[in-house]
ZAMARGU-4260 file (C-alpha; in steps of 0.2 Angstrom, whole numbers, plus 5000, padded with zeros to 4 digits):
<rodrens>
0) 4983/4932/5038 | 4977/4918/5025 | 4960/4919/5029 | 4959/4939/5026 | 4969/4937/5011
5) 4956/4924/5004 | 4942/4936/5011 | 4950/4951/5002 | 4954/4941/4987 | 4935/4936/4985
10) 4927/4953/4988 | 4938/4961/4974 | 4933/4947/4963 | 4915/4952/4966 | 4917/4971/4964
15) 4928/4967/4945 | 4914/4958/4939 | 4916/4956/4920 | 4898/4954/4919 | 4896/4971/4922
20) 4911/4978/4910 | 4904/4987/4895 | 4924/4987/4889 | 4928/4968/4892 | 4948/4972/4888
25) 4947/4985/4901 | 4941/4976/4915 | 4952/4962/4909 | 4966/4972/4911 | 4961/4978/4928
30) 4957/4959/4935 | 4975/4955/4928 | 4985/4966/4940 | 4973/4968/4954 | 4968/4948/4958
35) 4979/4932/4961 | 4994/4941/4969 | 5003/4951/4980 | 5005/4951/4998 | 4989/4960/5003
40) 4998/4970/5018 | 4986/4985/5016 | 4971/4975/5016 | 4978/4966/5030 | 4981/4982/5039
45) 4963/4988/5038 | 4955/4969/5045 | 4970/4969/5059 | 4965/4988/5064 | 4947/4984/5064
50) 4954/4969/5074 | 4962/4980/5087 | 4947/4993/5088 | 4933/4981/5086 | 4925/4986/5069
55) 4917/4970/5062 | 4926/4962/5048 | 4911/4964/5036 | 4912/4986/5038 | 4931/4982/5034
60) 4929/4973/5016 | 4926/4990/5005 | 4939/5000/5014 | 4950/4984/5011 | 4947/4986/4993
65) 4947/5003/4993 | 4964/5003/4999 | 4971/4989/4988 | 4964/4995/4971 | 4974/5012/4972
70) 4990/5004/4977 | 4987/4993/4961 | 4980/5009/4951 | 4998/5015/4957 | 5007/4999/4953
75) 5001/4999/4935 | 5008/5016/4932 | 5022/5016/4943 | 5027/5002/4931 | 5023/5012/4914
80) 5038/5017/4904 | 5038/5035/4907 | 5040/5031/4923 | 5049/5015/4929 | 5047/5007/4916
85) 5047/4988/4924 | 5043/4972/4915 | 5038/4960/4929 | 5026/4964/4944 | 5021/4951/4956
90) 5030/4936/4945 | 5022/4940/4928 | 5024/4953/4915 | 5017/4971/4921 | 5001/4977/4914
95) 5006/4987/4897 | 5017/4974/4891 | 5002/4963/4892 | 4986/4973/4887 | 4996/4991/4879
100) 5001/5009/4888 | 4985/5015/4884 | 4975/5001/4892 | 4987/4999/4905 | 4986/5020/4909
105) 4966/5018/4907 | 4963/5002/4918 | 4975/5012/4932 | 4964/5028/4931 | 4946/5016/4932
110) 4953/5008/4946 | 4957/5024/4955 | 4938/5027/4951 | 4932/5013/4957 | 4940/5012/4974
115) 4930/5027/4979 | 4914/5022/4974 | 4916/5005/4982 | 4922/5014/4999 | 4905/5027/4997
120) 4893/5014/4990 | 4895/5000/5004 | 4895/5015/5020 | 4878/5023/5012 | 4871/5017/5029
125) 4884/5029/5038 | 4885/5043/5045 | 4888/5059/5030 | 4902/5063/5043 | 4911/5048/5043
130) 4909/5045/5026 | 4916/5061/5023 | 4930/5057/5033 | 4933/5040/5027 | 4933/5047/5006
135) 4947/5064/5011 | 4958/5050/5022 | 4959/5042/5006 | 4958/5055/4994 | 4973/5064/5002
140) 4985/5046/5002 | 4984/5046/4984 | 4986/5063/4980 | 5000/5077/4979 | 5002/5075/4998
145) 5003/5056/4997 | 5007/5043/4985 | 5006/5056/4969 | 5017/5066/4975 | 5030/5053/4983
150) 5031/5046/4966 | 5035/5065/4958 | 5049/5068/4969 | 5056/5052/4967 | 5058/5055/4948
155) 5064/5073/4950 | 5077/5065/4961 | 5084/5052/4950 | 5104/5056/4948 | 5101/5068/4961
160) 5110/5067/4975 | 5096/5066/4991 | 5099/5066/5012 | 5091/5054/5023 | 5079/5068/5030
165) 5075/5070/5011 | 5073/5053/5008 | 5063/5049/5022 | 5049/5062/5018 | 5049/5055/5000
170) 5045/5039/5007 | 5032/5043/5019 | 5022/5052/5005 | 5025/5036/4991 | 5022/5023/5002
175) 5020/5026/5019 | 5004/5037/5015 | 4993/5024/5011 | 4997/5009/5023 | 4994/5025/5035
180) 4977/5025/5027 | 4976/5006/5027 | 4975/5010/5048 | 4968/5026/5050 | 4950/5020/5040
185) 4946/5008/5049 | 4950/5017/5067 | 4938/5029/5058 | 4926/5016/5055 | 4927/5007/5073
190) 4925/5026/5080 | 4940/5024/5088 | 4945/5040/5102 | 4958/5055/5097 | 4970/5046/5110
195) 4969/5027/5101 | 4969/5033/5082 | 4987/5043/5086 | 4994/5030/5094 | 4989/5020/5077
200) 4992/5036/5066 | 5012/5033/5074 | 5011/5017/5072 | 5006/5017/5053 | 5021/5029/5049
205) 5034/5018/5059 | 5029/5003/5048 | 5026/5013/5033 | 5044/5020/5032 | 5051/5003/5038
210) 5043/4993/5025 | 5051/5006/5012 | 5069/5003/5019 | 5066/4983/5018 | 5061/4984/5000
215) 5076/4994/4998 | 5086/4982/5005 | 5077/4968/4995 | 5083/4977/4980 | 5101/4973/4984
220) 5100/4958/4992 | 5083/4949/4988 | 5079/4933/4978 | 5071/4940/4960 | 5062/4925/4961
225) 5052/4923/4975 | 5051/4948/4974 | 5043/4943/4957 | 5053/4956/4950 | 5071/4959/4944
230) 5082/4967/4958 | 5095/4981/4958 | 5082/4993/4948 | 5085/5008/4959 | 5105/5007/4956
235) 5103/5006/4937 | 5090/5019/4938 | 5103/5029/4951 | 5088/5032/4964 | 5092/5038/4980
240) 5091/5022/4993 | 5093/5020/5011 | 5107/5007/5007 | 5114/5018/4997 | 5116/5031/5009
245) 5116/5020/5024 | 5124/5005/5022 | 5114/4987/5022 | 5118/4984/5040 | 5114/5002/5045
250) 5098/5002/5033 | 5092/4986/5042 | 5094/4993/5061 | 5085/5008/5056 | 5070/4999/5051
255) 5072/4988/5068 | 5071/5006/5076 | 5055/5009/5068 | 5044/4991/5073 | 5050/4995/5089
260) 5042/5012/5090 | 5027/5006/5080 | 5025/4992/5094 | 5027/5003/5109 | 5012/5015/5101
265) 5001/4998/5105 | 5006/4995/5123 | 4989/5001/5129 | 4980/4987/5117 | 4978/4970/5123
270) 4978/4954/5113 | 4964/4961/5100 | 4980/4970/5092 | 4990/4954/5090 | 4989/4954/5071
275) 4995/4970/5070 | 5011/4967/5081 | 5013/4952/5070 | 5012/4961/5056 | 5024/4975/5060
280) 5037/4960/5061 | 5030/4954/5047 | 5037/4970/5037 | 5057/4970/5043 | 5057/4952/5041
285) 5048/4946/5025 | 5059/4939/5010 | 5048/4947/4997
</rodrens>
């Protein structure tokens, strides 16, 4: 894990070069949310399923960035005040409090922009099919089917009153649809057969939906220092949350439920898919 999280850390370094900015505060801002933190899991996701399908690491790093500049995009305005209006993110103050809303809104947007031409300009060697492929997969987990339209419906639901069927679907479109894309690319990438990329495709929606309930049991119970964010968030702004309708104890065996199916998906894989086990535990069991 630490030596993908250095890898991916130094490619996104490369791709923000501030040498290349004609707007130096707008690529400040987007280097300020994007490097130096976070827990990379997406990123991960992409080298741990190239891992398991054999794509080499070096076709990985653009669909690595790719991935983990529109979760940051999303993160910026996820964070903006007509939305969640949050003042820490990853241990320092968010975006807009440090560089403005409109910067904040604009270095969001760039990176959104910028994921895609990283993802298309570093497979210009590839086949137009697969890069086709690899730009929809992506195009479709942050837009109204995905991560846009997670975020929409939990807003419209805040002082709702929401089921766990409800809840679960918002879920899987705010969050579990790009980590579903963090596996799917790179089975794209390695080729991988109809047969393997379902088992994967199951796999990334377990995980996805688990990690979802763990934050929301961080959100109760966490430490706000070592989240790098303030807890119970989601009661003041009266979101709908699995401990809310669940329980903690009930919340947490329902995302045990899930690493199990996720894991049973990757029977047929041998020891090349040992990170992505790991990392399935990873998700029920992390502290932040």
């Amino acid at each position: 894990m630490e030596a993908y999280q250095k890898r991916i850390e130094a490619f996104l370094d490369r791709t923000l070069d501030p040498e290349d900015a004609p707007v130096p505060e707008l690529i400040a801002a987007m280097r300020y949310s994007t490097l130096g933190g976070g827990k990379r899991l997406r990123p991960l996701l992409v080298y741990a399923t190239g891992q398991a399908v054999g794509a080499p690491d070096a076709a990985l790093d653009a669909i690595a960035a790719a991935v983990e500049m529109i979760h940051v995009y999303s993160l910026i305005h996820d964070d903006l005040p007509a939305m969640d209006d949050d003042d820490l993110r990853r241990g320092k103050p968010t975006c807009h409090k440090v560089y403005g809303e409109a910067s904040a809104i604009l270095a969001g947007d760039a990176l959104q922009a910028l994921a895609f031409a990283t993802l298309l300009d570093a497979t210009a060697g590839v086949h137009a099919d697969t890069r086709l492929g690899l730009a929809k997969e992506l195009a479709h987990a942050a837009g109204i089917h995905g991560m846009a339209g997670g975020q929409a419906i939990d807003l419209a639901s805040e002082g709702q009153s929401l089921n766990v069927t409800d809840l679960e679907t918002m879920h899987r479109l705010k969050t579990g649809a790009l980590i579903r894309a963090s596996v799917l690319l790179p089975a794209q990438a390695g080729h991988a057969d109809a047969e393997t990329r379902a088992r994967l495709g199951t796999y990334a929606d377990c995980i996805g939906l688990a990690f979802q309930i763990r934050d929301d049991v961080l959100d109760v119970e966490g430490d706000p220092e070592l989240l790098g964010k303030a807890c119970g968030a989601d009661s003041l702004l009266e979101k709908a949350t699995f401990p809310a309708l669940l329980g903690l104890e009930a919340s947490r065996q329902r995302a045990a439920e899930l690493v199990d199916e996720a894991l049973e998906n990757l029977q047929p894989f041998g020891t090349e898919a040992d990170l992505l086990r790991f990392l399935a535990r990873y998700i029920v069991e992390r502290r932040h």
